[in-house]
N, C-alpha and C positions, 0 to 999 in steps of 0.2 A: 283464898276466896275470890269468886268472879263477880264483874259488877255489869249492869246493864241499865238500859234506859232503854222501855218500850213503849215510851210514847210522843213518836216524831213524827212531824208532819212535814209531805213536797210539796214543790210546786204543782204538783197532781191536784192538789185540793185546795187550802188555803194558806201553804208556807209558802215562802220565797226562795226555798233555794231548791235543784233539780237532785236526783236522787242521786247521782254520781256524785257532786257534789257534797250530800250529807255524807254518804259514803267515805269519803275519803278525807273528811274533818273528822270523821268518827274517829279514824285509825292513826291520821298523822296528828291529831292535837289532841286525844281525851286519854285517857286512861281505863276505855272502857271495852268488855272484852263481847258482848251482845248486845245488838241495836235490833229494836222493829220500826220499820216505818208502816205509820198507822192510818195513813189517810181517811177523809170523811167519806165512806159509801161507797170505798170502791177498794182492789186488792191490787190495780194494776202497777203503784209507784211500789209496792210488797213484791211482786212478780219482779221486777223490776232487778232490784235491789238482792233478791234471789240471787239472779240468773249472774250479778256482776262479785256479788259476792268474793268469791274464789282469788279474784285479784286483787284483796284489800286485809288488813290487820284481822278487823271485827267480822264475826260470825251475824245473819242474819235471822230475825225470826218474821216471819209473815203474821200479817196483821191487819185488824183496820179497825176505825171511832165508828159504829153504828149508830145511827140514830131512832130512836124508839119514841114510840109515843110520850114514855114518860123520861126522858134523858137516856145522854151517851152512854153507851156501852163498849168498852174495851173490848175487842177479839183479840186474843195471842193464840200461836202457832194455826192460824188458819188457811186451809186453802183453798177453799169453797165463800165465794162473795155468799151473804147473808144480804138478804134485801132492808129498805132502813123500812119504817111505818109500823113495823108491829109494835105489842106493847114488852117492856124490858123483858116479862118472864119470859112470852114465844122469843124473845132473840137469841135470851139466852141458852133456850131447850134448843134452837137451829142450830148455836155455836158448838155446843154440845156434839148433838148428830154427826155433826163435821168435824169434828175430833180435837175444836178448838176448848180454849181455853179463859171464858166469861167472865170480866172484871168490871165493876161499877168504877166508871173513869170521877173523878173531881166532883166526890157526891157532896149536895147541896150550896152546890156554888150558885149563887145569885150572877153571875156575870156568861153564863152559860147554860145552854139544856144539860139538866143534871136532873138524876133522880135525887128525892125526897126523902132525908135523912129516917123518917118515920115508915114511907114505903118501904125502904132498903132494909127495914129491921123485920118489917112484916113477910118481906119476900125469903129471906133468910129462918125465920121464922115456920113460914106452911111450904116453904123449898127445900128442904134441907142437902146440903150438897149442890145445888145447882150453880152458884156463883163460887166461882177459883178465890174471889177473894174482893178487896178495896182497895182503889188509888187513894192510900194512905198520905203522901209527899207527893204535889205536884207544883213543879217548878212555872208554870204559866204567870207572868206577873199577873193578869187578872183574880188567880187564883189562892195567892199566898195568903189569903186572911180566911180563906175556905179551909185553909189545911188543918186547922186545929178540929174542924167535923170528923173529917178525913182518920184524922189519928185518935178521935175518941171511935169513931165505930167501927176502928180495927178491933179496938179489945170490945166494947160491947157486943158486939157477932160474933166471936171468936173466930172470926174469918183470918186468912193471913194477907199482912198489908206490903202492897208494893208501892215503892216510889220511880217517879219518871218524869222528866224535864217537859212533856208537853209541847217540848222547843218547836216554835213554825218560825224560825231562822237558825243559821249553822252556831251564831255563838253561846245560842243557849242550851246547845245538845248536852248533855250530862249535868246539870246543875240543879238536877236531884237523880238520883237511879237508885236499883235496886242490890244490895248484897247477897249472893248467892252461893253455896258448898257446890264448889267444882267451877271451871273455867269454860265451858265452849256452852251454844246450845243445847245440846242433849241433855247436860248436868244441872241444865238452868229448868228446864222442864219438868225433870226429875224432884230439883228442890222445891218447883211452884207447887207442884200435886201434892208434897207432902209437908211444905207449909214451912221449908227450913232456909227462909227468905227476911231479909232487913228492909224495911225502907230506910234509905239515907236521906238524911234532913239536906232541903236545898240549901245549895249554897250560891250567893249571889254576890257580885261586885261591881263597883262601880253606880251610873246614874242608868242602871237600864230601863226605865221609863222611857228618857228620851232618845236610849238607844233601841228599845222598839221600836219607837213611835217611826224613828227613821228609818229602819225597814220597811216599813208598812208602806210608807213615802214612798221609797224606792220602787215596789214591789206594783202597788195601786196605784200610784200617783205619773212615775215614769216609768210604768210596765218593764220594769228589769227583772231578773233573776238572779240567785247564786249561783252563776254555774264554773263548772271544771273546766278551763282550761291549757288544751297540753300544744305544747309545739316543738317542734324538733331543734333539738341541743338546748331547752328549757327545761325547769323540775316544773312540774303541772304545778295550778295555781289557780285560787278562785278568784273570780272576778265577778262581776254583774254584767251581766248581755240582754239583749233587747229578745232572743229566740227562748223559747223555752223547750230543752233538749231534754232529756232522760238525766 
């Protein structure tokens, strides 16, 4: 079984660490075999993360959180930006077009734009087919007491439910992802379309409240970054730097 988490955010949007960086916490600390980075409105930390792919453990999937008039919407495997402002159905019928693949990200979460547990059943309902599925598990601490929505309107849609860390810092990259038949990309694809997918329940440690809170600090407060790293006769290593790099 292959595991992923598709839903990471860079310093491109509102995380703190640069895309090389999540990158290569993917591959040398997780256990996880596909990552997307999903940033808010835009596909370029996805291009990104593409294009460096090749040099790292984890396979990449292109992605990004649209924003819609009625709450985020997950894009996976997209490579065509989708503009944010429409309302959830057109985003999802554009993700479509594009050959992506339309997820209701952290539905009815009160701490976020999220669609409405009642529209999402309605949309499912006179849509049939249009949404890939629900962020069943998501790992955002703002979001843990949302999950239990999340995992009732996997089974009441009969949709299939993914989970995903949500992470906008590198320590929380996999502390929920998704279970999948088969290992790389391709086979994670294969098993989203036909729905032969696990969300894994987050798993969390430690006081991460006030280990967010201190990224956040880091990140807004003294405009740092997570970034990678490397120098000659050193193993690369993340740090926080004042530039924000790729």
């Amino acid at each position: 079984m292959g595991k992923a988490d598709l839903h990471i955010h860079s310093n491109l949007s509102d995380g703190t660490a640069t895309v090389t960086a999540i990158l290569h916490h993917a591959s040398a600390h997780t256990d996880l075999d596909v990552i997307a980075i999903t940033d808010h409105n835009t596909l370029e930390g996805a291009y990104i993360a593409r294009d460096l792919a090749a040099d790292y453990r984890v396979e990449v999937v292109p992605g990004m959180e649209i924003s819609t008039r009625e709450g985020h919407l997950l894009a996976l495997f997209l490579e065509t930006p989708v503009k944010a402002g429409m309302s959830f159905v057109e985003t999802a019928e554009q993700v479509r077009l594009f050959g992506g693949l339309p997820y209701a990200a952290h539905p009815n979460s009160s701490f976020a734009s999220s669609i409405d547990k009642q529209r999402l059943r309605q949309i499912v309902r006179d849509y049939p087919g249009l949404l890939a599925g629900v962020e069943a598990e998501n790992g955002s601490v703002v979001h843990l007491r949302e999950n239990a929505v999340g995992r009732a309107l996997r089974w009441q849609t009969g949709m299939p439910g993914i989970g995903n860390s949500d992470a906008h810092n590198l320590h929380d990259i996999g502390c929920a992802a998704t279970a999948f038949a088969g290992q790389n990309a391709a086979d994670l694809r294969r098993a989203l379309e036909s729905g032969a997918v696990v969300p894994l329940p987050v798993q969390r440690t430690g006081r991460f409240w006030r280990r967010n809170a201190a990224y956040w600090a880091m990140r807004y407060g003294a405009g740092l970054v997570e970034a990678l790293e490397v120098r000659t006769g050193r193993s690369p290593h993340i740090r926080w730097m004042r530039h924000k790099a790729a």
